[in-house]
C-alpha positions in Angstrom: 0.0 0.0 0.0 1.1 3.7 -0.9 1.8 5.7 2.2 1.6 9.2 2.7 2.0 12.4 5.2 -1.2 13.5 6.1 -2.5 17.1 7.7 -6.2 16.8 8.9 -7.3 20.2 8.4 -11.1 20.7 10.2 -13.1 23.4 8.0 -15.5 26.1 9.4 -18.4 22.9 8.8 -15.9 21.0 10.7 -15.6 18.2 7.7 -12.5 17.0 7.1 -10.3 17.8 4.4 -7.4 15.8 3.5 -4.3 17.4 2.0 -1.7 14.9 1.4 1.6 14.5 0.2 4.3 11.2 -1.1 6.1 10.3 1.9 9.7 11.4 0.5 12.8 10.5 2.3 10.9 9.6 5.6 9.6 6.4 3.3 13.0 4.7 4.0 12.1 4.8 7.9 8.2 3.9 7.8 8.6 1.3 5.2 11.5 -0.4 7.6 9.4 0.1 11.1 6.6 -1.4 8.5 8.2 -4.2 8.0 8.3 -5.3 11.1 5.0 -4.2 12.5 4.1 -0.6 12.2 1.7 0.0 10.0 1.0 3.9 11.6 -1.8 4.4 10.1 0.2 7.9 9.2 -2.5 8.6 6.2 -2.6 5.0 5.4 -5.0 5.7 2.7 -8.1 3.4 3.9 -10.8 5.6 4.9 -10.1 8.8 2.8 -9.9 10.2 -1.1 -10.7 12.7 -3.3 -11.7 15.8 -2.0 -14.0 17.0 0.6 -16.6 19.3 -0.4 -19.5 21.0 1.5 -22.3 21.8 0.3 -23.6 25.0 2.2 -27.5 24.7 2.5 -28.5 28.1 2.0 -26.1 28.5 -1.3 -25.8 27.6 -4.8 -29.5 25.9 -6.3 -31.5 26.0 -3.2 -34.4 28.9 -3.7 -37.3 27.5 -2.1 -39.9 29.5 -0.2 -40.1 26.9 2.4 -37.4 24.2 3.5 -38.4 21.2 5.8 -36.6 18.5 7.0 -37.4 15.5 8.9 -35.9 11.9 10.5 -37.8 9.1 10.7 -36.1 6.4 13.3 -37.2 2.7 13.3 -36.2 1.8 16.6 -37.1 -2.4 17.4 -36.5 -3.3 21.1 -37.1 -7.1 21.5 -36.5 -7.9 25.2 -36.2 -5.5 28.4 -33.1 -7.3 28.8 -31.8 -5.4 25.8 -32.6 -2.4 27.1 -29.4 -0.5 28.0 -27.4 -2.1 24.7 -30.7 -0.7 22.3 -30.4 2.8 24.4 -26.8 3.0 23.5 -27.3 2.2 20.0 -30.2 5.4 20.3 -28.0 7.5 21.6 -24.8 6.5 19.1 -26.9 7.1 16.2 -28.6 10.4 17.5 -25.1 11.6 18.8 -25.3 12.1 14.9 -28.1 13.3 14.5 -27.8 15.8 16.7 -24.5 17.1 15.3 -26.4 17.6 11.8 -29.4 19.4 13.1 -27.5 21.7 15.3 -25.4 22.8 11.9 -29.1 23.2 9.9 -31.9 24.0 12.7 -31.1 27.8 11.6 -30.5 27.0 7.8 -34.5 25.5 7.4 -37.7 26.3 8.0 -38.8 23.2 10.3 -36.4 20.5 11.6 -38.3 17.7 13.0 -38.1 13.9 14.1 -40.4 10.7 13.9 -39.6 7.6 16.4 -41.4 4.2 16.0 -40.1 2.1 18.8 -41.3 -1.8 17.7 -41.5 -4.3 20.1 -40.8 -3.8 23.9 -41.1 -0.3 24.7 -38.9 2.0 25.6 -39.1 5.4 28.0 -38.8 7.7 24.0 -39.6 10.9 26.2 -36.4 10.7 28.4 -34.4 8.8 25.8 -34.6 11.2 23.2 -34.4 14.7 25.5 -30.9 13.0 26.2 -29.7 13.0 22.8 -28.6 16.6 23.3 -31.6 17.8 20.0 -31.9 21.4 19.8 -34.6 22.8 21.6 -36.9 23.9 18.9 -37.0 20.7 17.0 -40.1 18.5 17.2 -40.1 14.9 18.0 -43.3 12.9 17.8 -43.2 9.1 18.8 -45.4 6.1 18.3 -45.2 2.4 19.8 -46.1 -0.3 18.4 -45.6 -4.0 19.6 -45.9 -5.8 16.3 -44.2 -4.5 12.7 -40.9 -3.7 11.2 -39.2 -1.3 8.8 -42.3 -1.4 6.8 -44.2 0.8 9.5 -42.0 3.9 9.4 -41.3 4.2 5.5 -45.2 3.8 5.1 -44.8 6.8 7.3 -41.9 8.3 5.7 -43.5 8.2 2.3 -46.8 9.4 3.7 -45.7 12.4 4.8 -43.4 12.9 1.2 -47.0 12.6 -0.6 -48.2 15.4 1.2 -44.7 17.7 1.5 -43.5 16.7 -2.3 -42.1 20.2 -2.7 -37.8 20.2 -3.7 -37.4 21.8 -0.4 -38.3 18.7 1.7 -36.4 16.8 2.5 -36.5 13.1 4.8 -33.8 11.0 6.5 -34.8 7.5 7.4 -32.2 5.4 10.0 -33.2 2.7 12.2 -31.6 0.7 15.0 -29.3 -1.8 12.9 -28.2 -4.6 15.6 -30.8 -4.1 18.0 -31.9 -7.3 17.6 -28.8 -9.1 16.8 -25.5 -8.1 18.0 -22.2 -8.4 16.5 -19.5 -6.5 15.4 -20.8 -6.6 11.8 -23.8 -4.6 12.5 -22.3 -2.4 14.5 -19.8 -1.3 11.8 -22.4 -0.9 9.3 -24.7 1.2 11.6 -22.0 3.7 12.4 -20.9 3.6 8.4 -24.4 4.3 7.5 -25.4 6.6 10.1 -22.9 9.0 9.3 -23.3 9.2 6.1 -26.7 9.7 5.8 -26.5 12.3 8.3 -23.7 14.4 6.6 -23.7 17.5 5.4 -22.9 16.3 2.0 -25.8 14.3 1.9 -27.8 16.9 2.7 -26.7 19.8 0.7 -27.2 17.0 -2.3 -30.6 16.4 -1.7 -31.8 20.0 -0.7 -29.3 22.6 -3.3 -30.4 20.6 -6.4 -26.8 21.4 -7.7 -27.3 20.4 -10.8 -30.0 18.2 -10.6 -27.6 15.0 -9.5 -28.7 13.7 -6.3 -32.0 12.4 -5.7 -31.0 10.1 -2.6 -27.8 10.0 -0.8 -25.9 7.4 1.6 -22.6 6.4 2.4 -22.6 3.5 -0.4 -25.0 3.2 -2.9 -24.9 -0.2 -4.8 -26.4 -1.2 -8.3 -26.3 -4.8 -7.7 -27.3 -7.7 -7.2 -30.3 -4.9 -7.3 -30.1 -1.0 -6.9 -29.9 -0.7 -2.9 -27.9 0.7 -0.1 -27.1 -2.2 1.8 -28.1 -1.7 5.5 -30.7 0.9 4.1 -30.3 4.1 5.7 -30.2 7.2 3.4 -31.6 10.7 3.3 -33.5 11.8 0.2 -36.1 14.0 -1.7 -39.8 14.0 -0.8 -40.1 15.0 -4.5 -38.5 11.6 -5.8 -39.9 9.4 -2.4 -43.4 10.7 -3.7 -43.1 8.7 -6.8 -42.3 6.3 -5.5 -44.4 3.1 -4.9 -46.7 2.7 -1.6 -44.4 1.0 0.8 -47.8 -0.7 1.9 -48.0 -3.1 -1.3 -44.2 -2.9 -2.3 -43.0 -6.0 -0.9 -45.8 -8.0 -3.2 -45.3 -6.1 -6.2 -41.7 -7.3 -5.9 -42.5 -10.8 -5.1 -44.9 -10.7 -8.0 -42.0 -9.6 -10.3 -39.6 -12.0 -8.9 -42.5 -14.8 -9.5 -42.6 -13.8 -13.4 -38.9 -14.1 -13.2 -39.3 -17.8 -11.6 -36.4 -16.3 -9.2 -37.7 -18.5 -6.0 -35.7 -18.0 -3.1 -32.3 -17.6 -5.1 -33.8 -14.5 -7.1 -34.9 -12.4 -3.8 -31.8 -10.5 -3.8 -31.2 -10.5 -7.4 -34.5 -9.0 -7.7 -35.2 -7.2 -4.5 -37.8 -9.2 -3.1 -38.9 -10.5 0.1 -37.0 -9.3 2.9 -34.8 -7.9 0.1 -37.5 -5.3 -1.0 -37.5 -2.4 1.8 -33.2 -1.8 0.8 -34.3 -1.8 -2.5 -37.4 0.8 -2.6 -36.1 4.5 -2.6 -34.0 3.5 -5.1 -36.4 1.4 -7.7 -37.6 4.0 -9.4 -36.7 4.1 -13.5 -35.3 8.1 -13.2 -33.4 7.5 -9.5 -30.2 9.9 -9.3 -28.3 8.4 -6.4 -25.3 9.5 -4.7 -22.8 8.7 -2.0 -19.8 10.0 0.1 -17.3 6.6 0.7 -14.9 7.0 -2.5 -12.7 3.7 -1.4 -13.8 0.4 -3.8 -13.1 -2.1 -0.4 -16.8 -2.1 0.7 -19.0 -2.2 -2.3 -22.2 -3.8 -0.9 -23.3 -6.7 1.8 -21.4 -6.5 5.4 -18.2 -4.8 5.9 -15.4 -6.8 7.5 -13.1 -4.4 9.9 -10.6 -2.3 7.7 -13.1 -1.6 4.9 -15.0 1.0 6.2 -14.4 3.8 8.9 -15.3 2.7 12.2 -17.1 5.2 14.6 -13.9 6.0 16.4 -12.1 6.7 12.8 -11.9 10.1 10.4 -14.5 9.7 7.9 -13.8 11.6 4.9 -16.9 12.7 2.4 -16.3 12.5 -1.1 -19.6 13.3 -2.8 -20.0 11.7 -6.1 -22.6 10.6 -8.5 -23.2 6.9 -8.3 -22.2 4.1 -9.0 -19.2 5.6 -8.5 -16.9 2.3 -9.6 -17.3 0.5 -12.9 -19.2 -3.0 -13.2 -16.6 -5.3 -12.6 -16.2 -3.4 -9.3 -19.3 -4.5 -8.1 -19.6 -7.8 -10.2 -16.4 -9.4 -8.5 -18.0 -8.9 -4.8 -18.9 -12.4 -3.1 -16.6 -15.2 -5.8 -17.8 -14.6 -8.9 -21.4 -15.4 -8.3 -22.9 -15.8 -12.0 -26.1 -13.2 -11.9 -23.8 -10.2 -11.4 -21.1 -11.6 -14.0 -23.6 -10.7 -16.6 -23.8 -6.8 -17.2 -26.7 -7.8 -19.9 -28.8 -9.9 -17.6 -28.4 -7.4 -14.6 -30.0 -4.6 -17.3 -32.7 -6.9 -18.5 -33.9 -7.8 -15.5 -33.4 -4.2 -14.3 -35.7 -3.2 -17.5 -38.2 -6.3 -16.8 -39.0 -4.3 -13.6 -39.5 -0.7 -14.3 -41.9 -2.2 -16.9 -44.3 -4.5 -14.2 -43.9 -2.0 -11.4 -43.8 1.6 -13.7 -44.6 1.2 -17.2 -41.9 2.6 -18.4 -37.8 2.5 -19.1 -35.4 4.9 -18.1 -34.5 7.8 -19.4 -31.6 8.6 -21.2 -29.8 10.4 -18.2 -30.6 7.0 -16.5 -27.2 6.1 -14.4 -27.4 2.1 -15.7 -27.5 2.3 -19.5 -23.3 3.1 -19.4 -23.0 0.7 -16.1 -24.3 -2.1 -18.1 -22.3 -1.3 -20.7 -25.1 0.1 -22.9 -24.5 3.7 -23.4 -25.8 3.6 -26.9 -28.8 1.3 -26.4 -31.6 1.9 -29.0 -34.7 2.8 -26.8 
């Protein structure tokens, strides 16, 4: 690996910026001390690349009349015994959330938050004045002992249908590893959680800079179906209004995945089943994604340590258009499997879908016709 000297330098957003440099006539040293055992981690580039870049809220394409932004938390509590392990995971994730709303609460006209708390339930009044929210930002909760992620995105879209406007915006995270526990969800909740939360991700979705980000996340991944795996994201009411009702999108997809004789093997290559709730805010035909993590180690699935940032490392934001790799990028992830070696039958069946569920194909802008290798399609 190619080391480097690196300065962190924390801008007046407080993002991180890396400016870097080849590791000249110190290399002799580190490379020897690395020989042995020091790897240093002095800018050993894993969790950085490209360039950071801000996206101020008030500047550049944003000139609505009215701004609005809300999080919706899916919070699943299955025994009391979990308790203080679920409240910590609450208050990692809204450590977070906290940090973004306390940067915007002046910047928009409404800042708000939506709790479902599934399963056991949980003291929401005292857990969330503790998350250190600003004052004026209003938190509604609901219990419920039955449901899942289904519940709050029903909700989530709900409120998208009636506050489609470009200046509302929605953030949707839920409590990844509250119901199991290992270090794999854990990693992928803190990689998700920041991202979705950044200020990159949110000056995407609200500026409209040129009409490039509809939804935003730390990773977003065309394959084996368009999703961000772990599903945590923040995005336009005006594309989340489009989309499908959350409250019959599981069966359209099994439906599809049916006509496609997929059975149980073709649930993730389709987005079915338990597959289909990653999959919706980014099934629709015209979606523009975007994400922040510029480093090809974590495509999609579970990280392994060393992939992605953990919560204790720097996190740099490189905002892109996505996919952000080429197809073989993607298509290599988990041996070779055969579905995602074919560029042609990922677009077909990519194509089969937007016909059952919308009607319709993509448009030319449409981010898969040069990903599958199609850029000059006929359609």
């Amino acid at each position: 690996s190619q080391f480097y000297i690196s300065t962190m330098v924390v801008s007046p957003s407080n993002m991180y910026r890396r400016e870097r440099a080849p590791l000249l006539k110190a290399a002799a040293a580190v490379c020897a001390c690395a020989a042995a055992m020091c790897l240093l981690q002095v800018g050993y580039e894993n969790f950085s690349g490209g360039s950071s870049r801000t996206l101020q809220l008030n500047g550049g394409g944003n000139q609505f009349n009215y701004t609005q932004h809300r999080v919706f938390y899916n919070l699943f509590l299955a025994l009391p015994d979990d308790i203080p392990r679920v409240q910590g995971i609450f208050l990692e994730q809204f450590e977070q959330v906290a940090n973004m709303m306390n940067k915007t609460i002046n910047e928009l006209d409404s800042v708000s938050v939506d709790i479902t708390n599934i399963g056991f339930p949980l003291d929401m009044n005292s857990l969330y004045k503790s998350a250190s929210l600003p004052s004026n930002v209003h938190v509604t909760t609901e219990y419920l002992a039955n449901g899942n992620e289904k519940q709050t995105l029903i909700k989530l879209w709900d409120h998208c249908k009636k506050h489609p406007g470009e200046g509302s915006i929605v953030t949707y995270l839920h409590s990844k590893g509250s119901f199991h526990a290992n270090p794999g969800n854990e990693l992928l909740r803190s990689f998700l959680t920041r991202g979705a939360t950044s200020e990159e991700c949110l000056g995407a979705v609200l500026n409209n800079v040129g009409d490039t980000c509809d939804v935003c996340s730390s990773r977003f991944s065309p394959v084996p179906h368009p999703h961000t795996s772990g599903n945590m994201w923040t995005a336009r009411c005006s594309h989340v209004s489009r989309l499908p009702d959350p409250r019959i999108f599981e069966d359209e997809m099994n439906k599809f995945n049916d006509a496609q004789q997929g059975g149980n093997y073709g649930l993730a290559r389709n987005g079915a089943g338990r597959y289909a709730y990653e999959h919706w805010v980014h099934c629709h035909p015209s979606v523009k994604p975007c994400d922040v993590y510029a480093h090809p180690t974590f495509v999609f699935g579970y990280p392994k340590p060393g992939q992605v940032p953990s919560k204790d490392d720097p996190f740099l934001m490189d905002l892109q258009p996505a996919p952000r790799f080429p197809y073989e990028t993607y298509a290599t992830e988990r041996g070779f499997v055969e579905y995602l070696r074919s560029a042609s039958l990922q677009l077909g069946l990519r194509l089969g879908e937007y016909k059952q569920i919308y009607g319709e194909i993509p448009p030319d802008e449409w981010y898969g016709w040069a990903f599958h290798g199609q850029p000059k399609l006929k359609r």
